[in-house]
N, C-alpha and C positions, 0 to 999 in steps of 0.2 A: 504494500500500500504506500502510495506518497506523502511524504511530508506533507503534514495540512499547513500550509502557506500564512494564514491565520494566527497560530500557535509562533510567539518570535522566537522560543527556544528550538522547535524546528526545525523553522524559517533559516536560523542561525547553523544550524548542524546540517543544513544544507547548501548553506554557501562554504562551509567549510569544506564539504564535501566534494563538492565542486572544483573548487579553490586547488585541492590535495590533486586530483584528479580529474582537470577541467573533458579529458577523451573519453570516457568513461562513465562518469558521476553523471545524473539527470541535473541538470540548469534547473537553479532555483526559480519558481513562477512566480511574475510577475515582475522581472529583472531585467531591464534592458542590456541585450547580450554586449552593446557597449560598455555601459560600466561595468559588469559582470569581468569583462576584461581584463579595465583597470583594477579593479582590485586583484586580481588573477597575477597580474604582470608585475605589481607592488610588491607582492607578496613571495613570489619567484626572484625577481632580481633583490631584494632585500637578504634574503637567505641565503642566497649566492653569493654575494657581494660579502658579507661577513663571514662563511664560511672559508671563501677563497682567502680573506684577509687573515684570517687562523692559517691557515693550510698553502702558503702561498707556492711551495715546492712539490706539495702532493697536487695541485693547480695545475704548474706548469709541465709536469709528467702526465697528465692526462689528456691535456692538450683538451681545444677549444669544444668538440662533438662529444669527448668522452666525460669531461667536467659535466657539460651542459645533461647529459642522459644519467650520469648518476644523483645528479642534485632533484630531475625528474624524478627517477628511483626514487632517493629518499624523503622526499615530499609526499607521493603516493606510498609507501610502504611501509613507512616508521612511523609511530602510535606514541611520538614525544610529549610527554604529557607537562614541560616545566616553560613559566612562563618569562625565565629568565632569559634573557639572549648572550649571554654569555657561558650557559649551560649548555647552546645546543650546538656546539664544536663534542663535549663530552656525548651526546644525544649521535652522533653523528660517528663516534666509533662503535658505542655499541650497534648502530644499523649494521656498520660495515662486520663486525663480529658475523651480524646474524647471517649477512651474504656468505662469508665466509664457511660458516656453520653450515650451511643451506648447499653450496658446493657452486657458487656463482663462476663466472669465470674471469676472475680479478688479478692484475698482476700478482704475482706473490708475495710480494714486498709493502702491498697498499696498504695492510691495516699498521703493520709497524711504521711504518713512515708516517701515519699519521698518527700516532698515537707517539711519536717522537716530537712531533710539533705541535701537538696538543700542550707537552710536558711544557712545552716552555711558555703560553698562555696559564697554565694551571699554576704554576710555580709564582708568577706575577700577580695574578690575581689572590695566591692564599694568603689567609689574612693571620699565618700563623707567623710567630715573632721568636727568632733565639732568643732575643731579654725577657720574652714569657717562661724561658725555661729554665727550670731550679738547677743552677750547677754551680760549681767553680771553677773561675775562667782559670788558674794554675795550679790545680791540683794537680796530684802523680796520677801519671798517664796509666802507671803500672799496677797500681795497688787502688785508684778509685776506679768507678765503672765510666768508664769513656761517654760522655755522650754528644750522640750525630746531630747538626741542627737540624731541624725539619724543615727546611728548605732544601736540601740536600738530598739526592733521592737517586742512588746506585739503580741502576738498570740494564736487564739483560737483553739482547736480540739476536734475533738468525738472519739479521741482514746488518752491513754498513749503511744503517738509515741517517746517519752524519754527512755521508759521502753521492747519498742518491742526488742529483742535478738533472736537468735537459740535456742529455748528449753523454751522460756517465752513468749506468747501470751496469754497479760494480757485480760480481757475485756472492751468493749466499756465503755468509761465514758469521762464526759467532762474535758477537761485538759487545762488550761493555764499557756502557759509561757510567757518568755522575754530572746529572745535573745539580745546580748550583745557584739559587739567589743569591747574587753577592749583597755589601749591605747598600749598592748604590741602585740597588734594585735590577742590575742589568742580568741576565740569567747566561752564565758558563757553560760551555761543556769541556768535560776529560776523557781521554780515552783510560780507561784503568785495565792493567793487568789482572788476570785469575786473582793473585796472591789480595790486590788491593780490594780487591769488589768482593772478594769472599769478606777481606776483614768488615769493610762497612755495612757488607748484608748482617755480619752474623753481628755488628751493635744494635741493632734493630732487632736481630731472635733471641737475642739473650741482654734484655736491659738490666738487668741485675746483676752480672757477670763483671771482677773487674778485665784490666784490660791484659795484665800477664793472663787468666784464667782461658781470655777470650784467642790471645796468641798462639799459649800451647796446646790449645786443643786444634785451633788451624795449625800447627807445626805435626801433630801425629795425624789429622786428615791428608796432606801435603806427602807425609814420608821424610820429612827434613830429615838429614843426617848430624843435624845439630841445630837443638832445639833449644839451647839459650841461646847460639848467634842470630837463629830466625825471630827469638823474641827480643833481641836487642835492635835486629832493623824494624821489624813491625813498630815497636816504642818512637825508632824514629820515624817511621811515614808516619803515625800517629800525629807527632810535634808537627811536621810539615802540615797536615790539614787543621793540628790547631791554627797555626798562624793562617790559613786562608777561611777562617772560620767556617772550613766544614765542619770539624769535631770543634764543640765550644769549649770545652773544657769536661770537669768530672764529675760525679758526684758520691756519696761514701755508699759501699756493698749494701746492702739487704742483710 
């Protein structure tokens, strides 16, 4: 049965409907297919345009027909329910998840690459604060429990999504970085080694741990052949990210 025309919450979930899926959807009645239009073409290039601005490298990888048909996609397909417009860059991986999931046929590399460029919108906009966090800025690296800022946020991939550009699709390989809020608000990247990205994933699995505890247990994961030299460089890449305040300092065991 149609929308009673009458009814304006209808009325409304019919131009929406519309709107999402102008090929398909029945035109709301009594709506001059002109305006019907403009709002249609507002609401498309609006979403586009801020999307692309999030995503400006997963953009120019898709080029001009393959952007314009997936932003169609996710317009018609995804049930975003948040009225934030700075949420729907986050709205816009989980779609591509579901393509994903669903077995679309998407370069291999799209959801990470965008979810690589998300990180450094997310990272800018959280509203979380190293001076929110109880520590001390010189405490012993060794004996308090280390802790990460939450700006700071180790992540693993199966592609060099650092390195994707227009005319560069490198090949799969495993990639870990660390982004980084600095305090001037401009957001970093590192490429970190196994050794580095194990340590800062595992201050985040084990926040009660102090930082020798957190070392030799990555020295007998590793196989060190000697596990106080491995814990005396860990101590110092430690120092190195306090001073870039990745690691803010300590705080005392549990």
């Amino acid at each position: 049965m149609p929308p009673d025309p009458r009814d304006p919450l209808e009325a409304q979930r019919a131009l929406a409907a519309w709107i999402r899926d102008p090929l398909s959807a029945p035109a709301p009645v009594g709506v001059e297919p002109r305006r019907l239009q403009v709002y249609a073409d507002l609401v498309f290039n609006n979403i586009t345009s801020l999307l692309a601005t999030t995503f400006p490298v997963l953009r120019a990888m898709q080029g001009d027909d393959a952007w314009q048909a997936l932003m169609r996609d996710f317009l018609r397909e995804h049930p975003a329910r948040t009225p934030v417009f700075s949420e729907l860059a986050r709205e816009l991986l989980r779609y591509l998840d579901t393509r994903w999931e669903s077995g679309r046929d998407d370069p291999p590399w799209l959801r990470e690459l965008a979810h690589y460029e998300w990180v450094e919108l997310a990272l800018q906009l959280s509203e979380a604060r190293p001076s929110d966090v109880p520590h001390a800025p010189d405490g012993d690296l060794r004996a308090g429990v280390p802790v990460l800022s939450p700006v700071a946020w180790p992540l693993a991939y199966d592609w060099p999504v650092h390195r994707i550009a227009p005319g560069h699709r490198p090949e799969a390989a495993t990639t870990l970085l660390l982004l980084h809020r600095e305090a001037a608000g401009n957001v970093a990247f590192h490429e970190l080694g196994p050794v580095a990205f194990h340590l800062l994933h595992r201050l985040t699995e084990n926040p009660a741990a102090s930082g020798d505890a957190v070392l030799r247990a990555l020295a007998r994961d590793a196989q060190a052949p000697d596990a106080d030299a491995f814990v005396e460089q860990g101590l110092g890449l430690l120092e190195r990210y306090r001073r870039g305040g990745i690691v803010l300092g300590t705080r005392p065991p549990d």
